[in-house]
N, CA, C and O of each residue as an XYZ file, in Angstrom:
532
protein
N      38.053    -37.221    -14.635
C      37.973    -38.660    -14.595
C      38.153    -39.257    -15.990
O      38.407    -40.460    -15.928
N      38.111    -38.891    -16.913
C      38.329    -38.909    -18.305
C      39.544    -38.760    -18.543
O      40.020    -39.623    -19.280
N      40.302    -37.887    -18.146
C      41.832    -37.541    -18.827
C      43.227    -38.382    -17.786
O      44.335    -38.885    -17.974
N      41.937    -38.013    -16.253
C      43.152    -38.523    -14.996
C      41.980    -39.931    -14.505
O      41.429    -39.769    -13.417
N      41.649    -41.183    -15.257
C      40.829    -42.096    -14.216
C      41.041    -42.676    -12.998
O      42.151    -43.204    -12.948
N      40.470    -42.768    -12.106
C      41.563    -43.626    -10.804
C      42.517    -44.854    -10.759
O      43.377    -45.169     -9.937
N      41.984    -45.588    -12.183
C      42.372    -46.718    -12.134
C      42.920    -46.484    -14.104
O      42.066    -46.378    -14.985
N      44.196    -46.458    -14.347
C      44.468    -46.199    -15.898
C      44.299    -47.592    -16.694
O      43.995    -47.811    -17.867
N      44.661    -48.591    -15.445
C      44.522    -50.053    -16.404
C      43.748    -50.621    -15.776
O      43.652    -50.255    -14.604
N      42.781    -51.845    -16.284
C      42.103    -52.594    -15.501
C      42.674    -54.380    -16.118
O      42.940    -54.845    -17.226
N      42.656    -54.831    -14.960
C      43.431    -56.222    -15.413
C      41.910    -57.314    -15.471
O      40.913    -57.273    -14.750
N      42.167    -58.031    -16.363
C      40.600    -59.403    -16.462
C      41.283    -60.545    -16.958
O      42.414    -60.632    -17.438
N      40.326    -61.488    -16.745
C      40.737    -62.838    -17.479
C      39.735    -63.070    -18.305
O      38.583    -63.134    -17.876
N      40.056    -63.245    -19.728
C      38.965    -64.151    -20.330
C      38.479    -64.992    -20.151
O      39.118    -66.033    -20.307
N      37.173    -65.069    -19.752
C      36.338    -66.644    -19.411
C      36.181    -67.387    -20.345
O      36.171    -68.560    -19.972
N      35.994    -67.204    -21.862
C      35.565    -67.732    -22.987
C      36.686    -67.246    -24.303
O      37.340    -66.216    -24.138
N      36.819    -67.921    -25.372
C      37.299    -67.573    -26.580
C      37.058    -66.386    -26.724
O      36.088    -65.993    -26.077
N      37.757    -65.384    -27.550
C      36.767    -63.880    -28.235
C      37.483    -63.852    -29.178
O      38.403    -64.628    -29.435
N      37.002    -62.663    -29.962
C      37.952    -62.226    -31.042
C      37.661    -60.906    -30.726
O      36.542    -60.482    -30.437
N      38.787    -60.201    -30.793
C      38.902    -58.412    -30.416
C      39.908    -57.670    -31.891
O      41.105    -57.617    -32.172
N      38.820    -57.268    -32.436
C      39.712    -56.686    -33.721
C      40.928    -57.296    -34.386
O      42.099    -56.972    -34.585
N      39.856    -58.678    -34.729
C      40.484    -59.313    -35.577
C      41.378    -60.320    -34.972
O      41.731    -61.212    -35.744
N      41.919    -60.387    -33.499
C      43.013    -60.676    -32.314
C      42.323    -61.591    -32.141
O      41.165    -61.176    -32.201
N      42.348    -63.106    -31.869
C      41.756    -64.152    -31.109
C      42.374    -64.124    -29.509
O      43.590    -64.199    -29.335
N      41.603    -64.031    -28.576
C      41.871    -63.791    -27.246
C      41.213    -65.331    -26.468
O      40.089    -65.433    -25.976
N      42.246    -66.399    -26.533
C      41.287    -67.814    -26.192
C      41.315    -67.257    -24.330
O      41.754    -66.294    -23.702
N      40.525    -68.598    -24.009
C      39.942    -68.424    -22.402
C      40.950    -68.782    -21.876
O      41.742    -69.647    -22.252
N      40.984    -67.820    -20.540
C      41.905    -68.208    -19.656
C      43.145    -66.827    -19.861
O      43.996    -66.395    -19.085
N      42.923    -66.601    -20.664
C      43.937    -65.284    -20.954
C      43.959    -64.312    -19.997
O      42.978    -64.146    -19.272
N      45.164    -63.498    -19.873
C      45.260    -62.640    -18.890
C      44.587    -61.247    -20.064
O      44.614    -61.468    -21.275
N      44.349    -60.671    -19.838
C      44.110    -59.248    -20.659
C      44.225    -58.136    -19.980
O      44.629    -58.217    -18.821
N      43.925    -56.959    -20.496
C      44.185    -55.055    -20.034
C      43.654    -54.505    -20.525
O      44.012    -54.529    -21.702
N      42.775    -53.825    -20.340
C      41.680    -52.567    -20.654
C      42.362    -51.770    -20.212
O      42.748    -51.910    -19.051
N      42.743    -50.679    -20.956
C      43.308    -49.165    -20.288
C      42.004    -47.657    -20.640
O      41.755    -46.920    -21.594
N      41.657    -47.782    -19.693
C      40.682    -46.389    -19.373
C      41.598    -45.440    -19.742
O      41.290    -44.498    -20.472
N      42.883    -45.636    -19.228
C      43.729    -44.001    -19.742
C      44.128    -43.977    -21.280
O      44.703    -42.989    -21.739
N      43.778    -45.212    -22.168
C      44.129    -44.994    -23.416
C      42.824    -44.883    -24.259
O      42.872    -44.489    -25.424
N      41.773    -45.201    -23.710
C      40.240    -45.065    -24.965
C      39.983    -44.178    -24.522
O      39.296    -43.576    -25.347
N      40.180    -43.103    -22.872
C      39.671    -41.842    -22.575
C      40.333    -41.161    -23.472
O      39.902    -40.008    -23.449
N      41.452    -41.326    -24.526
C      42.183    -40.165    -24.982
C      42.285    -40.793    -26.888
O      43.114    -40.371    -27.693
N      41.523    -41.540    -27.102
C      41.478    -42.055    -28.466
C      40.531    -41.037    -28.499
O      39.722    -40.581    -27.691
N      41.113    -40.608    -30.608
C      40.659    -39.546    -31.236
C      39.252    -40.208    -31.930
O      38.383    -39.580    -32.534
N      39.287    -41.409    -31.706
C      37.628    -42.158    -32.783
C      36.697    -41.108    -31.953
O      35.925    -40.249    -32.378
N      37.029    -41.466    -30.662
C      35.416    -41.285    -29.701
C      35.790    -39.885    -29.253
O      34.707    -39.333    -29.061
N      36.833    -38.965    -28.967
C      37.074    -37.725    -28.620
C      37.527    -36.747    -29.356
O      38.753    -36.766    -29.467
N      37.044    -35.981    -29.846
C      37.609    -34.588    -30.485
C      38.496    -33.872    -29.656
O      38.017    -33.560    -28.566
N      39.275    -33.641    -29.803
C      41.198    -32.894    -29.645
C      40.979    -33.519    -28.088
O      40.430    -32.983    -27.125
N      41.683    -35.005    -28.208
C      41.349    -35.795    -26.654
C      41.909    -35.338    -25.370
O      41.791    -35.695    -24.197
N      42.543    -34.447    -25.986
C      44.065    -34.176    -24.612
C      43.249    -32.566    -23.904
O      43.896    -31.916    -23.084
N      41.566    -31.998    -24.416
C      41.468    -30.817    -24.181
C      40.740    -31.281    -22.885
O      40.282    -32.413    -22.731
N      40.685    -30.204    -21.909
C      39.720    -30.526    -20.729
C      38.087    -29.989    -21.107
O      38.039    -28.760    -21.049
N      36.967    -30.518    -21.419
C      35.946    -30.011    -21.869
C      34.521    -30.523    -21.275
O      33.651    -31.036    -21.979
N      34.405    -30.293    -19.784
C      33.041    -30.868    -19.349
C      31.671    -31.170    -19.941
O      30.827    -32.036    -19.709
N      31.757    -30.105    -20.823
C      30.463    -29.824    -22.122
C      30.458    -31.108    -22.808
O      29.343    -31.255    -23.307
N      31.428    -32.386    -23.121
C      31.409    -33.182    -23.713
C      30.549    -34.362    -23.216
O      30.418    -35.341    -23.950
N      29.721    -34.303    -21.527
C      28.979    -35.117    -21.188
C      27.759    -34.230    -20.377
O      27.373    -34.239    -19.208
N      27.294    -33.355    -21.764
C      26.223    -32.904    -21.243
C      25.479    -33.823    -21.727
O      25.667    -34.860    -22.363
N      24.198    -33.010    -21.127
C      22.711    -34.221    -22.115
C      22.824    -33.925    -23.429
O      23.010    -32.830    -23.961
N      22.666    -35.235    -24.008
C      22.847    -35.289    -25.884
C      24.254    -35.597    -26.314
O      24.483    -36.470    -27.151
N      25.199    -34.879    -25.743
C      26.313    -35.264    -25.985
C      27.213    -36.290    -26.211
O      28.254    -36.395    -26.861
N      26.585    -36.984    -25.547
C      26.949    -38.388    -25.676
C      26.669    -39.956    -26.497
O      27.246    -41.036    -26.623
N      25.254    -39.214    -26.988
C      24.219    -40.064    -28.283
C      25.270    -40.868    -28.815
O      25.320    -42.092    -28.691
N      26.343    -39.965    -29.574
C      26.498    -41.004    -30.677
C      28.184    -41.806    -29.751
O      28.848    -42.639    -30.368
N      28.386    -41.587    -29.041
C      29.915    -42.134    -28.215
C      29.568    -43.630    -27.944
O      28.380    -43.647    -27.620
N      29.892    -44.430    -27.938
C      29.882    -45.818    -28.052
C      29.831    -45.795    -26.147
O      30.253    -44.833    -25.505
N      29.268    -46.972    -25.544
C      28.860    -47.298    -24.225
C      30.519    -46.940    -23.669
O      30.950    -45.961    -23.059
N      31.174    -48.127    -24.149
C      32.479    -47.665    -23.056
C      33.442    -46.997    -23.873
O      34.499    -47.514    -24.234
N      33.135    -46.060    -24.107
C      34.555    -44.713    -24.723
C      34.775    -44.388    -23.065
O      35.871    -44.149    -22.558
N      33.905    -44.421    -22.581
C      34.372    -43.318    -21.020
C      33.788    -44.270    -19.913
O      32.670    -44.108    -19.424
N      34.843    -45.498    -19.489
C      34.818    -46.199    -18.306
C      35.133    -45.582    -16.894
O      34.166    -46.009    -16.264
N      35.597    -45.122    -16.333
C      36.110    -44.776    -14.954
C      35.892    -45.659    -13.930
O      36.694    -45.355    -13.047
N      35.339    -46.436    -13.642
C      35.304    -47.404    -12.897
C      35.058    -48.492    -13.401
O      34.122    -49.161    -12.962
N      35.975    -49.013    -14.629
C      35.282    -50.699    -15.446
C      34.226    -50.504    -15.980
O      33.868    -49.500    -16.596
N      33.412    -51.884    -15.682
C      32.059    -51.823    -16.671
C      31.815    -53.181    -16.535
O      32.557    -54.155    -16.407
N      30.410    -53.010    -16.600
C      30.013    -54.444    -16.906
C      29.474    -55.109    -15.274
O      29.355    -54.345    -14.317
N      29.234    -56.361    -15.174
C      29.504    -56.771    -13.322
C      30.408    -56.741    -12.973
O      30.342    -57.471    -11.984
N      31.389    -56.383    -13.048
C      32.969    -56.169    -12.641
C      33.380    -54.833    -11.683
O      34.221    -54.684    -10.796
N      32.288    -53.861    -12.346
C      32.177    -52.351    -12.224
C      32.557    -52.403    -10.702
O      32.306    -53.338     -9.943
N      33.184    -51.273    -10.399
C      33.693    -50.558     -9.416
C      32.459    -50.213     -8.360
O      31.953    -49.093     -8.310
N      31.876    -51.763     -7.189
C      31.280    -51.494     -6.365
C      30.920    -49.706     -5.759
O      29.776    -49.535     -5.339
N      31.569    -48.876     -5.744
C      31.704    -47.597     -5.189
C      31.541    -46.342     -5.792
O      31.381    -45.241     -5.265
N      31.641    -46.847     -7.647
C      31.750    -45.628     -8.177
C      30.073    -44.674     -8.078
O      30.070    -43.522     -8.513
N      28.845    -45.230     -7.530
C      27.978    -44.017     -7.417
C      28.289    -43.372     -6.238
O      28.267    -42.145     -6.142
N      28.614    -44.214     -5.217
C      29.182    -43.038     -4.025
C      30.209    -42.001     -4.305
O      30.153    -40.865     -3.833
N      31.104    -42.414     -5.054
C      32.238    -41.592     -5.452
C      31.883    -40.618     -6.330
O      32.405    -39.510     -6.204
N      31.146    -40.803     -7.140
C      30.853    -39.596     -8.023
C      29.460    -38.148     -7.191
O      29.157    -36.991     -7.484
N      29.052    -39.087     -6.179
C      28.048    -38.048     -5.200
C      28.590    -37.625     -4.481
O      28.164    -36.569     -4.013
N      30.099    -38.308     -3.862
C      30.531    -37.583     -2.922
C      31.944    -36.226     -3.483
O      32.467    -35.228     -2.987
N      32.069    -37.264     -5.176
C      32.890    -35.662     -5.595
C      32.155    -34.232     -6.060
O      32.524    -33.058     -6.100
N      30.888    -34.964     -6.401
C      29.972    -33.520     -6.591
C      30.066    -32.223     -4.834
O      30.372    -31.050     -4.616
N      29.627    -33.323     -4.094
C      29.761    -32.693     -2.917
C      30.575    -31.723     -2.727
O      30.340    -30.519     -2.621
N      32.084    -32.605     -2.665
C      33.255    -31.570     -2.196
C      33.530    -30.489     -2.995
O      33.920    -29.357     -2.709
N      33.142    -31.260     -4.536
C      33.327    -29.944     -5.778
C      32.598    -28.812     -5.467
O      32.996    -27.675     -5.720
N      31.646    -29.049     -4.980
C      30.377    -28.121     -4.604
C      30.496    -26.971     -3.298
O      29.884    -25.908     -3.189
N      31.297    -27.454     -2.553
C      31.364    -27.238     -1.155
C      32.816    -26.199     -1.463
O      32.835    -25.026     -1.090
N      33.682    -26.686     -2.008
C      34.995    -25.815     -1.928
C      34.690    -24.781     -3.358
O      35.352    -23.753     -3.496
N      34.039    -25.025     -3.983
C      33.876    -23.551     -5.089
C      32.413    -23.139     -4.142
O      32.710    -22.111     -3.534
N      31.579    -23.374     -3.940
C      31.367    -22.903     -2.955
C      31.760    -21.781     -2.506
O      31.309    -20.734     -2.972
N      32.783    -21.802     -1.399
C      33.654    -20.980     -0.542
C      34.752    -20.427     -1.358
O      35.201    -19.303     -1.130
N      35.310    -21.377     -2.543
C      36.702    -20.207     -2.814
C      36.348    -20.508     -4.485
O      35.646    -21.319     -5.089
N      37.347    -19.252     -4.899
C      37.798    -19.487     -6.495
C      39.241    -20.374     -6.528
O      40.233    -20.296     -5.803
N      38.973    -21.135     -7.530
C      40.612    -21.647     -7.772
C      41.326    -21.190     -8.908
O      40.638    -20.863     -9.875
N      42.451    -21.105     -8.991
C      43.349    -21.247    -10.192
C      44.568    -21.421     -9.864
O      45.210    -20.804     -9.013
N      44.991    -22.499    -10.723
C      45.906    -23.736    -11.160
C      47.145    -22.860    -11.336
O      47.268    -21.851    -12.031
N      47.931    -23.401    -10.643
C      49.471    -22.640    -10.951
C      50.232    -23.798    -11.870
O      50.970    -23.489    -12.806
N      49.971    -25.103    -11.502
C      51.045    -26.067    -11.899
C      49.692    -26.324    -13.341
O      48.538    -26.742    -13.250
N      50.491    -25.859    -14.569
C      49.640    -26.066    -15.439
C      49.808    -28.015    -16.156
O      48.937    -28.438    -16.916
N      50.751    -28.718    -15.827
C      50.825    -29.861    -16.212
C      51.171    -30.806    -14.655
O      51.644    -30.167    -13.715
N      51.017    -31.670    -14.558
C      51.210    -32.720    -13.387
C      51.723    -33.439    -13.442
O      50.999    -34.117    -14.170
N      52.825    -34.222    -13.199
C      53.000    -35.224    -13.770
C      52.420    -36.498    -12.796
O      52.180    -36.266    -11.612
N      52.250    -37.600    -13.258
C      51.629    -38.746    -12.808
C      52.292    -40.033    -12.420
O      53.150    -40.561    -13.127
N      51.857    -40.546    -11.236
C      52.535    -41.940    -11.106
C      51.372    -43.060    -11.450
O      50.251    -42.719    -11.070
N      51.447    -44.210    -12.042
C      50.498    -44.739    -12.405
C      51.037    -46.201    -11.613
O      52.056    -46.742    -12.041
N      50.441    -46.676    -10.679
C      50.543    -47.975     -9.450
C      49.080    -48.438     -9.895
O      48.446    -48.013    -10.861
N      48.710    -49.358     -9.015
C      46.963    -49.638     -9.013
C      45.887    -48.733     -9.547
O      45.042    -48.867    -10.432
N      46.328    -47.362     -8.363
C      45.704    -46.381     -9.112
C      46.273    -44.793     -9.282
O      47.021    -44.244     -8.474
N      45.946    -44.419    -10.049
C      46.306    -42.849    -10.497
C      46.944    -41.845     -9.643
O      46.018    -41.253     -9.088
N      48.048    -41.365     -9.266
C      47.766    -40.540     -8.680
C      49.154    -39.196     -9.185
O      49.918    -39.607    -10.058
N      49.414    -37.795     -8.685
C      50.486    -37.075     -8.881
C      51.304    -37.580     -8.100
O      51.083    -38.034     -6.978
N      52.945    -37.478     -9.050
C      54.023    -37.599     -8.213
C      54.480    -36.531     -7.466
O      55.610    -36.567     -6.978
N      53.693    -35.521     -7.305
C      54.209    -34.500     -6.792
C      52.934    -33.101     -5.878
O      51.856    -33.530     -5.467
N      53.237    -31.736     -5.713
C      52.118    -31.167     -5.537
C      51.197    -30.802     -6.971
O      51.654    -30.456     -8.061
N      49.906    -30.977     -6.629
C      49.447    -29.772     -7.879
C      49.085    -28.768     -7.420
O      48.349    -28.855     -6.438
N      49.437    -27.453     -7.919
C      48.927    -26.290     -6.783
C      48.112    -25.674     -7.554
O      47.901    -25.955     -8.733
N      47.393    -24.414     -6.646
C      46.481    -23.557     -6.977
C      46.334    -22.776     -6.149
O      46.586    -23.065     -4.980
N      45.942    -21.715     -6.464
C      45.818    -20.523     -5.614
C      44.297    -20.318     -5.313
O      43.384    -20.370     -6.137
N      44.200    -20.070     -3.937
C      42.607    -20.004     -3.311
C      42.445    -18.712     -3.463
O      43.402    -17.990     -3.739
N      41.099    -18.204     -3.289
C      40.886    -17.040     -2.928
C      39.496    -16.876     -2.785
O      38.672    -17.387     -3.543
N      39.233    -16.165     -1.816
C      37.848    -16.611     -1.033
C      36.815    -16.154     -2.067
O      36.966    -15.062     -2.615
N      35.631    -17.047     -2.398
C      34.331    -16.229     -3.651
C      34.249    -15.247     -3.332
O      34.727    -14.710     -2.332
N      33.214    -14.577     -4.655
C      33.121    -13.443     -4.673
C      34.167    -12.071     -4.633
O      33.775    -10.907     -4.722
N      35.643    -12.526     -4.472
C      36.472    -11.524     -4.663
C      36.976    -11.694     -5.652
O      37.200    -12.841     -6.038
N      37.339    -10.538     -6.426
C      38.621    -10.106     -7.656
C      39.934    -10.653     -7.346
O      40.886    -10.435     -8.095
């Protein structure tokens, strides 16, 4: 959810004047938050492009600024769904290693980016039931 988010851009309007690094952003403005571009900035991620779950263990995250790692927006705006979604990907994550081992044949994916995220193509992997070699 960090490297692939569901949603890579999020579209807003400014309600009020701001200033964003130095940028005056008056009200009424259309704007773009891209989750797929601060998930992969080197300020808040060390070698951003690596896959590394360890990076949101407990503690890990102390010094990362609130939104380095959006996946569903932020703020009251936030993605009505994202606690269901993240209980129900534990689930399935849980449920299919569970039952099988995976490994990834298609080592890169490529991506179509619409509303939201998805491959233009298959990503494969090879099953093989736990507990076997």
């Amino acid at each position: 959810m960090r490297l692939y988010p569901a949603a890579p851009v999020i579209g807003r309007r400014a309600v009020a004047d701001a200033v964003v690094d130095g940028h005056t952003i008056p009200a009424g403005a259309d704007v773009v938050v891209a989750p797929w571009v601060t998930h992969r900035h080197p300020r808040y991620w060390e070698d951003p492009d690596r896959f590394d779950p360890e990076r949101f263990a407990p503690g890990a995250e102390k010094d990362r600024p609130r939104y380095a790692w959006f996946p569903f927006g932020g703020g009251p705006r936030a993605c009505i769904g994202q606690h269901f979604s993240m209980l129900e990907s534990v689930l399935a994550l849980a449920m299919v290693l569970g039952a099988y081992e995976l490994e990834a044949v298609d080592r890169r994916v490529p991506v179509d980016a619409g509303i939201t995220l998805r491959p233009k193509g298959p990503a494969r992997c090879r099953l093989r039931p736990a507990g076997r070699g």
